[in-house]
N, CA, C and O atoms as a printed pandas DataFrame, in Angstrom:
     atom_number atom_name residue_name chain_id  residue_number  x_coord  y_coord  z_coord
0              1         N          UNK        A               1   -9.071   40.527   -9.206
1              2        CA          UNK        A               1   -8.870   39.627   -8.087
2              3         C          UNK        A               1   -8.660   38.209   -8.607
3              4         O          UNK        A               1   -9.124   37.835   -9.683
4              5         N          UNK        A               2   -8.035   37.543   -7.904
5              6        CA          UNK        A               2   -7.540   35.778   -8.353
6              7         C          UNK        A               2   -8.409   35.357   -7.701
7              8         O          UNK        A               2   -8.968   35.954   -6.781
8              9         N          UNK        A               3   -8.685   34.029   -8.181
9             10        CA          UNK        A               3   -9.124   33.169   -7.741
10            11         C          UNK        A               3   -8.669   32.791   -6.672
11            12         O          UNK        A               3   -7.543   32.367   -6.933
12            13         N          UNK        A               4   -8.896   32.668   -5.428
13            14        CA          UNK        A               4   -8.390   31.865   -4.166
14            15         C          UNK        A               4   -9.447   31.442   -3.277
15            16         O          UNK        A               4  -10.449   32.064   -2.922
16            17         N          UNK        A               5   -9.067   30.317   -2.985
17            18        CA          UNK        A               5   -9.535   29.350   -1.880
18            19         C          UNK        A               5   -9.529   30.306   -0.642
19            20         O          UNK        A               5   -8.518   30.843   -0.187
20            21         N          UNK        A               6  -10.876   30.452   -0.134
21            22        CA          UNK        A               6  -10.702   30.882    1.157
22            23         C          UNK        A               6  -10.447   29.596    2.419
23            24         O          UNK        A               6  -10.604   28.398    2.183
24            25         N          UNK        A               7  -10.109   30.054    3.502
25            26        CA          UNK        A               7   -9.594   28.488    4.622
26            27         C          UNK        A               7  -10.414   28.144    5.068
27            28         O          UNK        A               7  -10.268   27.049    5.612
28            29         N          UNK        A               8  -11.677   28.733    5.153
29            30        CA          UNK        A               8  -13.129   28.045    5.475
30            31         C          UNK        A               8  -13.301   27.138    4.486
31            32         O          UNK        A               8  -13.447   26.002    4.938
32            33         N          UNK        A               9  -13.350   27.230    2.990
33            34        CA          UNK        A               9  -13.662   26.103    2.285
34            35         C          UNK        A               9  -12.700   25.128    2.226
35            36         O          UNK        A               9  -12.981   23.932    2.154
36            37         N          UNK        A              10  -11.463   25.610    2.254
37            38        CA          UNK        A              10  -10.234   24.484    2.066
38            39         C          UNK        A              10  -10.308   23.665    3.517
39            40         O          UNK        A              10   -9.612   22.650    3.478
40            41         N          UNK        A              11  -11.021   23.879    4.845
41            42        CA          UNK        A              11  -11.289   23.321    5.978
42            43         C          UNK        A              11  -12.038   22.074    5.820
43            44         O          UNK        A              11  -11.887   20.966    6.335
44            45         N          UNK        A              12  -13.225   22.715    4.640
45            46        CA          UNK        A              12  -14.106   21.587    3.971
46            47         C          UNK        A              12  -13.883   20.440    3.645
47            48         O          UNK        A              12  -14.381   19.322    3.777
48            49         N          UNK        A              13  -12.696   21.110    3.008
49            50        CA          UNK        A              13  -12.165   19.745    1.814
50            51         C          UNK        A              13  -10.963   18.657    2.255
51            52         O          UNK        A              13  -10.940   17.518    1.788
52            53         N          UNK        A              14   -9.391   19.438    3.771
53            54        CA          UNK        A              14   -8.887   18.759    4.176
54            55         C          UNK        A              14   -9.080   18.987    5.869
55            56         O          UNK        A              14   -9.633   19.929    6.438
56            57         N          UNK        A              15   -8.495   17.910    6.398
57            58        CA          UNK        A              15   -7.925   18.166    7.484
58            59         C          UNK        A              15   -6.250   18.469    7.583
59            60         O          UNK        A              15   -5.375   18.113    6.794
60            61         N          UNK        A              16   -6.131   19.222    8.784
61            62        CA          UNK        A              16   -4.220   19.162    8.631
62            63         C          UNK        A              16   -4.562   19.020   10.353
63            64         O          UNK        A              16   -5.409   19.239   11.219
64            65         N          UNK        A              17   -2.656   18.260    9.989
65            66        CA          UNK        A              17   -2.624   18.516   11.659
66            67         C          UNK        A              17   -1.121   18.706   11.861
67            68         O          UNK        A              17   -0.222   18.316   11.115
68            69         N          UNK        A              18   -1.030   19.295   12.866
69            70        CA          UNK        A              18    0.748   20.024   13.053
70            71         C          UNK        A              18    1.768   18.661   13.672
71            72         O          UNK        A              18    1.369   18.027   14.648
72            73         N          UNK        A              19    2.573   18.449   13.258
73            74        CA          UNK        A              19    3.101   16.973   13.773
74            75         C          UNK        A              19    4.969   17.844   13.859
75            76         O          UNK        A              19    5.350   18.898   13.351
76            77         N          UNK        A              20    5.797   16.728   14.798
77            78        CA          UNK        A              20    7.184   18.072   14.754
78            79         C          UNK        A              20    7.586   18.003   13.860
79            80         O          UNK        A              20    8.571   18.739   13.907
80            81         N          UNK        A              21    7.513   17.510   12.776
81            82        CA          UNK        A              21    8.117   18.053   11.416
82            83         C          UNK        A              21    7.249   19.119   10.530
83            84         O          UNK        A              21    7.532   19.380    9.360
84            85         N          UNK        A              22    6.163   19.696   11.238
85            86        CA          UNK        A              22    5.482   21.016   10.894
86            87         C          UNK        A              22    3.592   20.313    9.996
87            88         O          UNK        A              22    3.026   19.222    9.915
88            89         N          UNK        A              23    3.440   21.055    9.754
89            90        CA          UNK        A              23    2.063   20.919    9.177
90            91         C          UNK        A              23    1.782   19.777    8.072
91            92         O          UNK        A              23    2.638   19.654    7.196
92            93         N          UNK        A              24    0.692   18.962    8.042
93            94        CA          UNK        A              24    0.978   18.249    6.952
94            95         C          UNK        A              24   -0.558   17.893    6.686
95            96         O          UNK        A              24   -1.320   18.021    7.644
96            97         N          UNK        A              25   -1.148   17.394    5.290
97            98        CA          UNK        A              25   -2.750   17.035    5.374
98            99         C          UNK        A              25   -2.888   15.922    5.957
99           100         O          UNK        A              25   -2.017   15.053    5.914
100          101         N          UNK        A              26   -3.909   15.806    6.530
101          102        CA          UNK        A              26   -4.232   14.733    7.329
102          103         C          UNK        A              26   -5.030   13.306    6.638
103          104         O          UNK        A              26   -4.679   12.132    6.514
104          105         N          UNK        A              27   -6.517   14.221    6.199
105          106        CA          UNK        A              27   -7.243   13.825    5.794
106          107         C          UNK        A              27   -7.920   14.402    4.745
107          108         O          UNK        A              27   -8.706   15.316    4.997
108          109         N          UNK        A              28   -7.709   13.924    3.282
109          110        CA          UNK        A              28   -8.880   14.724    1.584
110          111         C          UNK        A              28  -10.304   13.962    1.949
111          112         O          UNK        A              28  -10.546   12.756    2.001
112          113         N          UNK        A              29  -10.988   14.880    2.136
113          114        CA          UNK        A              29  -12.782   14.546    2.308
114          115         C          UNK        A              29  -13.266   14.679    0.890
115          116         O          UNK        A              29  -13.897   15.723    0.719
116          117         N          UNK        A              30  -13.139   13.855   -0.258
117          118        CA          UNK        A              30  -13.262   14.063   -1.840
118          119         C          UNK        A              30  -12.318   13.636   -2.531
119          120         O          UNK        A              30  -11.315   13.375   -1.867
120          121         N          UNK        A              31  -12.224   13.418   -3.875
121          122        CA          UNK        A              31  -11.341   13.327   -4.459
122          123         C          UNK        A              31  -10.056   14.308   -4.640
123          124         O          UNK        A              31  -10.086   15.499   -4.327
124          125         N          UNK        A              32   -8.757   13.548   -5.270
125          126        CA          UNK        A              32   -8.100   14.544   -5.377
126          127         C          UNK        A              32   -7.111   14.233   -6.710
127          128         O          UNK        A              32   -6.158   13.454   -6.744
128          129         N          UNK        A              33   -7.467   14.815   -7.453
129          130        CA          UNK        A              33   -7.113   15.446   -9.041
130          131         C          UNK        A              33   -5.645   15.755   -8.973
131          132         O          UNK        A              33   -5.250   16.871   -8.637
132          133         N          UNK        A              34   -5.095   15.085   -9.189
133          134        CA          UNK        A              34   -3.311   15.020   -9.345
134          135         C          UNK        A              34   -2.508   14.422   -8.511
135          136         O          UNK        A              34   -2.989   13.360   -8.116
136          137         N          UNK        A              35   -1.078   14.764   -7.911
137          138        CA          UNK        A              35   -0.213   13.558   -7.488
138          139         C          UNK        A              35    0.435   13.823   -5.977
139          140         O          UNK        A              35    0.857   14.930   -5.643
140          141         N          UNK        A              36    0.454   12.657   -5.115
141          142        CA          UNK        A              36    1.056   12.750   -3.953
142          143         C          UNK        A              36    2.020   12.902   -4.185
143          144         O          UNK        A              36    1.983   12.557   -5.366
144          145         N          UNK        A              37    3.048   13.187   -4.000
145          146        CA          UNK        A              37    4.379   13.823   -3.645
146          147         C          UNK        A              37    4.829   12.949   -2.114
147          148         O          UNK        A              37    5.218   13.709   -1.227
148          149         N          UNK        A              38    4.811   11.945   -1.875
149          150        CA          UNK        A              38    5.105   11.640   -0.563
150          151         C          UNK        A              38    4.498   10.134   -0.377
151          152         O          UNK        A              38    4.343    9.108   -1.039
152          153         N          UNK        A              39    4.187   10.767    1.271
153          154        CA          UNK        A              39    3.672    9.075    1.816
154          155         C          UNK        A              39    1.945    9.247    1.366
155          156         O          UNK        A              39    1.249   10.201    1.019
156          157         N          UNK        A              40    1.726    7.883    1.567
157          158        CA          UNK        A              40    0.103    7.948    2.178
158          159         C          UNK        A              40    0.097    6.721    3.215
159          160         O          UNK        A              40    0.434    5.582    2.892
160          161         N          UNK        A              41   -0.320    7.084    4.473
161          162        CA          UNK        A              41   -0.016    6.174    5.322
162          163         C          UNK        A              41   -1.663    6.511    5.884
163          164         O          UNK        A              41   -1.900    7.531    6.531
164          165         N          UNK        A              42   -2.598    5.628    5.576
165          166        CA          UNK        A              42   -3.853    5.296    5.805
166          167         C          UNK        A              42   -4.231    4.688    5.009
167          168         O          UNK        A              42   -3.353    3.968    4.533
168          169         N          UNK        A              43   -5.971    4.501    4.193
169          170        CA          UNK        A              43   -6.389    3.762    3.294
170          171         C          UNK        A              43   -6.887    4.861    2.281
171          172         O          UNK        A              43   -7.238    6.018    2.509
172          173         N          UNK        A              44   -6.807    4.078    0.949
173          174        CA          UNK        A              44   -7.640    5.126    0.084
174          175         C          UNK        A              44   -9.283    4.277   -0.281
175          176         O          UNK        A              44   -9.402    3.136   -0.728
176          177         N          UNK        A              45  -10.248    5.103    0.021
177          178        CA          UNK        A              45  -11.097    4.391   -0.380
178          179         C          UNK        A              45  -11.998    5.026   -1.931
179          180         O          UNK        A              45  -12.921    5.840   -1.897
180          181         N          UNK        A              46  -11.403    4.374   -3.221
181          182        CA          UNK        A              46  -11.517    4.686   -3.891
182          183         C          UNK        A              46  -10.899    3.928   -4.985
183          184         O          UNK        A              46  -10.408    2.803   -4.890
184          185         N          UNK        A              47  -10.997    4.857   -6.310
185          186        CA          UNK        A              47  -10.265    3.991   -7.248
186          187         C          UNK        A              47   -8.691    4.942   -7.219
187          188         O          UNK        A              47   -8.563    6.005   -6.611
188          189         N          UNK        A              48   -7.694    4.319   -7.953
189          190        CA          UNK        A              48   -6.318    4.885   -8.199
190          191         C          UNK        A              48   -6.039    5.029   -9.653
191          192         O          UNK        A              48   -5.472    4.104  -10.234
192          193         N          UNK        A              49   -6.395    6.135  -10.307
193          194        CA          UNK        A              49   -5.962    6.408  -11.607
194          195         C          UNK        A              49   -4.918    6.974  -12.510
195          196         O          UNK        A              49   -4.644    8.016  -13.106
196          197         N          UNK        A              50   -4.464    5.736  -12.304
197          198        CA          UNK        A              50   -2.760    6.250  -12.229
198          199         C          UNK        A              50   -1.473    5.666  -11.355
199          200         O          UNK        A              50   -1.877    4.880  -10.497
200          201         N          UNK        A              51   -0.596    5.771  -11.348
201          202        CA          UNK        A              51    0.245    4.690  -11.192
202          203         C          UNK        A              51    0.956    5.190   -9.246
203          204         O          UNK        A              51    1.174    6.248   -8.656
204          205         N          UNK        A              52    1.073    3.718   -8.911
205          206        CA          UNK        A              52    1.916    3.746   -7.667
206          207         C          UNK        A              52    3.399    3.381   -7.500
207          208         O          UNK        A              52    3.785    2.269   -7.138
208          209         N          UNK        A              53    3.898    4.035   -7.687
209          210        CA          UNK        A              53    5.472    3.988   -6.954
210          211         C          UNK        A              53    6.108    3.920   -6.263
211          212         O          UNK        A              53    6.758    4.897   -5.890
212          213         N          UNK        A              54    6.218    2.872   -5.812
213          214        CA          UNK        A              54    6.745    2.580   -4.599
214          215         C          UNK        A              54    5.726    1.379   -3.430
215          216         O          UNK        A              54    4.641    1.073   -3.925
216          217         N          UNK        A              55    5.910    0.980   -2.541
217          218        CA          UNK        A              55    5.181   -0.336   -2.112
218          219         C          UNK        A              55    4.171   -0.039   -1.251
219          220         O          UNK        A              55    4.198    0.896   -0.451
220          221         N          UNK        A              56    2.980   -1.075   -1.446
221          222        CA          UNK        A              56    1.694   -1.024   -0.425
222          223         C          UNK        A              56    1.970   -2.031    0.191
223          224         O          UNK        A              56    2.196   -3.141   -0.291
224          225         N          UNK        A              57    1.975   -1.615    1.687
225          226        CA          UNK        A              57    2.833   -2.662    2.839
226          227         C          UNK        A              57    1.564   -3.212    3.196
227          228         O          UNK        A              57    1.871   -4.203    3.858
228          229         N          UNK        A              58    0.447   -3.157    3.152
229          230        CA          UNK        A              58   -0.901   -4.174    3.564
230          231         C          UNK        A              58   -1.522   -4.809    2.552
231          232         O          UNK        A              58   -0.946   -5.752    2.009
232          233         N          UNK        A              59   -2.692   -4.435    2.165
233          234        CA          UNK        A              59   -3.648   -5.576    1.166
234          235         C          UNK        A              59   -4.411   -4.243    0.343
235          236         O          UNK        A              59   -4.674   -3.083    0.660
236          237         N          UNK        A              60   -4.548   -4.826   -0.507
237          238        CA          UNK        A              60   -5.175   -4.441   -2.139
238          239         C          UNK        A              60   -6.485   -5.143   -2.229
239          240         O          UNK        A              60   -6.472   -6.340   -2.518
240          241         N          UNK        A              61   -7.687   -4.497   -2.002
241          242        CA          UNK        A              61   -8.677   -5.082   -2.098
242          243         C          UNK        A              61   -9.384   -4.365   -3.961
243          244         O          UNK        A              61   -9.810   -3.213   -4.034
244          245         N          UNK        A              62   -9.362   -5.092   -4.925
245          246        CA          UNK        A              62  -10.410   -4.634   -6.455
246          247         C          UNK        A              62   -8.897   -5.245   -7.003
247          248         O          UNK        A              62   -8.103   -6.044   -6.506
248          249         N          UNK        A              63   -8.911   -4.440   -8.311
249          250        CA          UNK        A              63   -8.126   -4.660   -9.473
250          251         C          UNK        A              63   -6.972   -3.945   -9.704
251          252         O          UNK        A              63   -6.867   -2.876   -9.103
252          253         N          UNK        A              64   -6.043   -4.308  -10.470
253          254        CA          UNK        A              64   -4.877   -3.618  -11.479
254          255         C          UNK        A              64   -4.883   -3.617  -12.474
255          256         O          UNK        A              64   -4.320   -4.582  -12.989
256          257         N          UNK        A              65   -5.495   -2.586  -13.402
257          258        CA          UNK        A              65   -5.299   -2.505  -14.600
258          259         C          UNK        A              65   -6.351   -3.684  -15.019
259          260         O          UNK        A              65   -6.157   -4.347  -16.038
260          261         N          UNK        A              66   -7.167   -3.841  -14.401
261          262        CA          UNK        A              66   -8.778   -4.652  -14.660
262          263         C          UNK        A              66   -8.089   -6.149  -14.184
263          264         O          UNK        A              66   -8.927   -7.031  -13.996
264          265         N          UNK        A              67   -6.912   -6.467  -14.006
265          266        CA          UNK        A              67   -7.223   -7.881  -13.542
266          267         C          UNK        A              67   -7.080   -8.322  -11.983
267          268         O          UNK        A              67   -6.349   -7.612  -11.292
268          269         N          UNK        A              68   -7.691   -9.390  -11.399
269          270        CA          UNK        A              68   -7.618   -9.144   -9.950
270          271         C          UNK        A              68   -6.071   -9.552   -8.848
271          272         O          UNK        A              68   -5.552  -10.650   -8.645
272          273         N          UNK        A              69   -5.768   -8.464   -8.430
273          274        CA          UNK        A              69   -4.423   -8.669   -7.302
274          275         C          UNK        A              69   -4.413  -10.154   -6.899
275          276         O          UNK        A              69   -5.451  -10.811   -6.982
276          277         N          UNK        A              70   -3.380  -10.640   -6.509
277          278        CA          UNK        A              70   -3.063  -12.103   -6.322
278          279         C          UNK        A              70   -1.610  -11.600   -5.411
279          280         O          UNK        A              70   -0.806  -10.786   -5.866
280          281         N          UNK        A              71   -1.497  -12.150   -4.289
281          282        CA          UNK        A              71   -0.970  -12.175   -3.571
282          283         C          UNK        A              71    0.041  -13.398   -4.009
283          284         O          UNK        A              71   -0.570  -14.460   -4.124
284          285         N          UNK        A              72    1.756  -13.507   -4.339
285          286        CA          UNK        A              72    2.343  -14.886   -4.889
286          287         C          UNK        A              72    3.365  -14.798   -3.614
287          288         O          UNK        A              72    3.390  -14.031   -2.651
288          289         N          UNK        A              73    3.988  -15.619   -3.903
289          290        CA          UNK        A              73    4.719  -15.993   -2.640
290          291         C          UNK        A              73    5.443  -16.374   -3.063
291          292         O          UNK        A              73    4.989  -17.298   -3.737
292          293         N          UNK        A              74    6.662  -16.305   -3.200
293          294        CA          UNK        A              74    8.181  -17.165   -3.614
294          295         C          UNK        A              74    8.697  -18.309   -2.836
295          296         O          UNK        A              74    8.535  -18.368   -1.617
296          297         N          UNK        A              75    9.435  -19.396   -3.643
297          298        CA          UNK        A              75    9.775  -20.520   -2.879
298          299         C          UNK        A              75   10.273  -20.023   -1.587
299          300         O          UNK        A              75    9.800  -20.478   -0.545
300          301         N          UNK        A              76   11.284  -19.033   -1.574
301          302        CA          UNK        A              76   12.013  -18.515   -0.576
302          303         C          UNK        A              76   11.273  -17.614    0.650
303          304         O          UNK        A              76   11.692  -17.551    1.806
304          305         N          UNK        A              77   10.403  -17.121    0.267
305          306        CA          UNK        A              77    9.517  -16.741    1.341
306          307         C          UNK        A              77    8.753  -17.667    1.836
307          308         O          UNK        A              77    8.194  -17.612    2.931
308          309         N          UNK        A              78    8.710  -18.402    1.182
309          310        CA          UNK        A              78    7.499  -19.477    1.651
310          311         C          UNK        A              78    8.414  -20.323    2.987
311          312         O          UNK        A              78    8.276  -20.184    4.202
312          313         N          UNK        A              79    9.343  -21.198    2.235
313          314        CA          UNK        A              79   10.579  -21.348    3.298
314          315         C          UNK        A              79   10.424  -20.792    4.862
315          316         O          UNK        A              79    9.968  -21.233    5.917
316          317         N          UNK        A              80   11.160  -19.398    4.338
317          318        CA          UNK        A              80   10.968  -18.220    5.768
318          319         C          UNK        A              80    9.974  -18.288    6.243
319          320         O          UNK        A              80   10.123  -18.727    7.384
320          321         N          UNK        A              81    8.663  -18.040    5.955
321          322        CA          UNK        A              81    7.288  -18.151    6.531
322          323         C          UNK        A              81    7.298  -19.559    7.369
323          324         O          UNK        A              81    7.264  -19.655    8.596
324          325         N          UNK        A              82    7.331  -20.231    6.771
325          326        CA          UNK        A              82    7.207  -21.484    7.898
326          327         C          UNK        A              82    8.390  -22.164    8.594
327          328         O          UNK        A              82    8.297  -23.024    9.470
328          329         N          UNK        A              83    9.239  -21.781    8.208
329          330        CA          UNK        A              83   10.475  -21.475    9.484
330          331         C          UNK        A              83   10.178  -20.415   10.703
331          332         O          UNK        A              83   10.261  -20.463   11.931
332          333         N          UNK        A              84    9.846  -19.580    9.875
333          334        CA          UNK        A              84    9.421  -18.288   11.444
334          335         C          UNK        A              84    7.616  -18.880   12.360
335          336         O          UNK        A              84    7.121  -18.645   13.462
336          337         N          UNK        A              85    7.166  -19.717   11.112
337          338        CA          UNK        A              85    5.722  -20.279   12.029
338          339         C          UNK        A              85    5.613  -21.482   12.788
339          340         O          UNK        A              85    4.626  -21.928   13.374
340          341         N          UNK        A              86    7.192  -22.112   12.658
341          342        CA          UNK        A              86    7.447  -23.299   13.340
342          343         C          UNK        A              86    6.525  -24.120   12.789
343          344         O          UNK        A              86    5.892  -24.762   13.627
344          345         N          UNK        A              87    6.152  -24.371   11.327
345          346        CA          UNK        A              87    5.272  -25.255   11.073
346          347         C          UNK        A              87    6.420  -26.650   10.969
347          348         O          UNK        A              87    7.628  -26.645   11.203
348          349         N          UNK        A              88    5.558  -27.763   10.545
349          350        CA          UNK        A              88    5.641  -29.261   10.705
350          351         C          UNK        A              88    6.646  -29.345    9.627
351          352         O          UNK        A              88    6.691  -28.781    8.533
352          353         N          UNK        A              89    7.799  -30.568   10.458
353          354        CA          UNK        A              89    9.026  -30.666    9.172
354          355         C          UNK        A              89    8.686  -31.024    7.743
355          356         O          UNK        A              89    9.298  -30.572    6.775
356          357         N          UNK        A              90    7.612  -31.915    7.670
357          358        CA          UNK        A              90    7.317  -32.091    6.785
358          359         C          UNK        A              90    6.791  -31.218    5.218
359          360         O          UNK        A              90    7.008  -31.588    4.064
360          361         N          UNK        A              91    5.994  -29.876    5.727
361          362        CA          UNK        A              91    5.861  -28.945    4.773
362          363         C          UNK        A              91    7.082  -27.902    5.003
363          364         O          UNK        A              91    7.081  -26.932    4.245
364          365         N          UNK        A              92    8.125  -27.990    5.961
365          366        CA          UNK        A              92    9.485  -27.300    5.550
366          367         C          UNK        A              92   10.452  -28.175    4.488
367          368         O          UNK        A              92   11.124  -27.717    3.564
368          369         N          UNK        A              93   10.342  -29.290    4.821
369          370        CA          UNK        A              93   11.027  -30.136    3.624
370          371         C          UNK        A              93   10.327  -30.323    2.374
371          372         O          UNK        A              93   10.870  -31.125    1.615
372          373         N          UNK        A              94    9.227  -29.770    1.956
373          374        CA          UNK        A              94    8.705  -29.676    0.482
374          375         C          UNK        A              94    9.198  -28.286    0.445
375          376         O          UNK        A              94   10.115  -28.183   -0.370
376          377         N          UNK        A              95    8.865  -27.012    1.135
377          378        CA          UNK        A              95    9.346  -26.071    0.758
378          379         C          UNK        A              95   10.518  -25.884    0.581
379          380         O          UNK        A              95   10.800  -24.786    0.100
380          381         N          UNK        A              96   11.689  -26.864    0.890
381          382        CA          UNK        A              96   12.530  -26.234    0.584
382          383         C          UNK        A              96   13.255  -27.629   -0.835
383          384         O          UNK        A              96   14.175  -27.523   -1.646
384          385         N          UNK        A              97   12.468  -28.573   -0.591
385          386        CA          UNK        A              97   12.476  -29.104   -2.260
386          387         C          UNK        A              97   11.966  -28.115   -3.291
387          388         O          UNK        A              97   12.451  -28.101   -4.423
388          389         N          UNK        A              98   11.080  -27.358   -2.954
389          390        CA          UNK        A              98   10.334  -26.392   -4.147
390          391         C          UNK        A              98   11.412  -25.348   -4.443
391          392         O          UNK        A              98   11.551  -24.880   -5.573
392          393         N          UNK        A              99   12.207  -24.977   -3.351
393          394        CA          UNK        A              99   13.090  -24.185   -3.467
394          395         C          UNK        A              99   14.393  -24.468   -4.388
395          396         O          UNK        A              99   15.026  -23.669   -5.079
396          397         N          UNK        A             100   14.567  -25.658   -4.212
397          398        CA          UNK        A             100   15.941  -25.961   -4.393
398          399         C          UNK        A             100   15.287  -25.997   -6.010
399          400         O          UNK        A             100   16.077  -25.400   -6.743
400          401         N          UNK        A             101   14.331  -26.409   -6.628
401          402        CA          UNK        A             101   13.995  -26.753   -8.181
402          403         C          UNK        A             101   13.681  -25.987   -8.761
403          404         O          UNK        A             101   13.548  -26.071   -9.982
404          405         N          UNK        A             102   13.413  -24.787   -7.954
405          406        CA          UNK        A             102   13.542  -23.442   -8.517
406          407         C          UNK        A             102   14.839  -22.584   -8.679
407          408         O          UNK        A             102   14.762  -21.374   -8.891
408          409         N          UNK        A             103   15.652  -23.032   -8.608
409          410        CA          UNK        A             103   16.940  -22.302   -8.329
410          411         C          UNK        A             103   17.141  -20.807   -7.392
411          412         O          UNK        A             103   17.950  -19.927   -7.686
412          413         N          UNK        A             104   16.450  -20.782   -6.525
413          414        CA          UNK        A             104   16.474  -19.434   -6.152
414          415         C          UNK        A             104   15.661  -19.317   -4.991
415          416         O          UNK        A             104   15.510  -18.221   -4.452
């Protein structure tokens, strides 16, 4: 006989839930020892050992590779940001002096 997971214990360990593009895990209650293949669209609460590919659209709370995440901001976003926040002409006209001396 093989080794197999019966669905009572594998119940243990995930949740699934049927969505119309068919079955998918929901939720790992534990760690999990090898690689997503896909999205992860929730939080991981844990460490990540091993590399991410592709973008985390919210916030990074600990480290990368032991040093701490820093959120940077480019002249050019910075710009946009306070163009879209209607802030005061005055910090749009440094941002976009910062911009222009940055070339980019």
């Amino acid at each position: 006989m093989t080794d197999q997971i019966t669905l009572e214990k594998a119940l243990e360990l995930v949740d699934f839930e049927l969505c119309p593009e068919g079955w998918r895990v929901k939720n790992v209650k534990g760690s999990l020892y090898g690689d997503v293949q896909g999205n992860v669209q929730g939080d991981v609460w844990g460490d990540v050992q091993g590399n991410v590919q592709g973008d985390v659209l919210v916030d990074i709370w600990g480290t990368i590779s032991g040093r701490q995440w820093e959120f940077i901001e480019t002249p050019k976003e910075k710009l946009r940001r306070l163009i879209d926040e209607d802030a005061d002409k005055d910090k749009i006209l440094e941002a976009l002096d910062r911009l222009e001396d940055s070339n980019g």
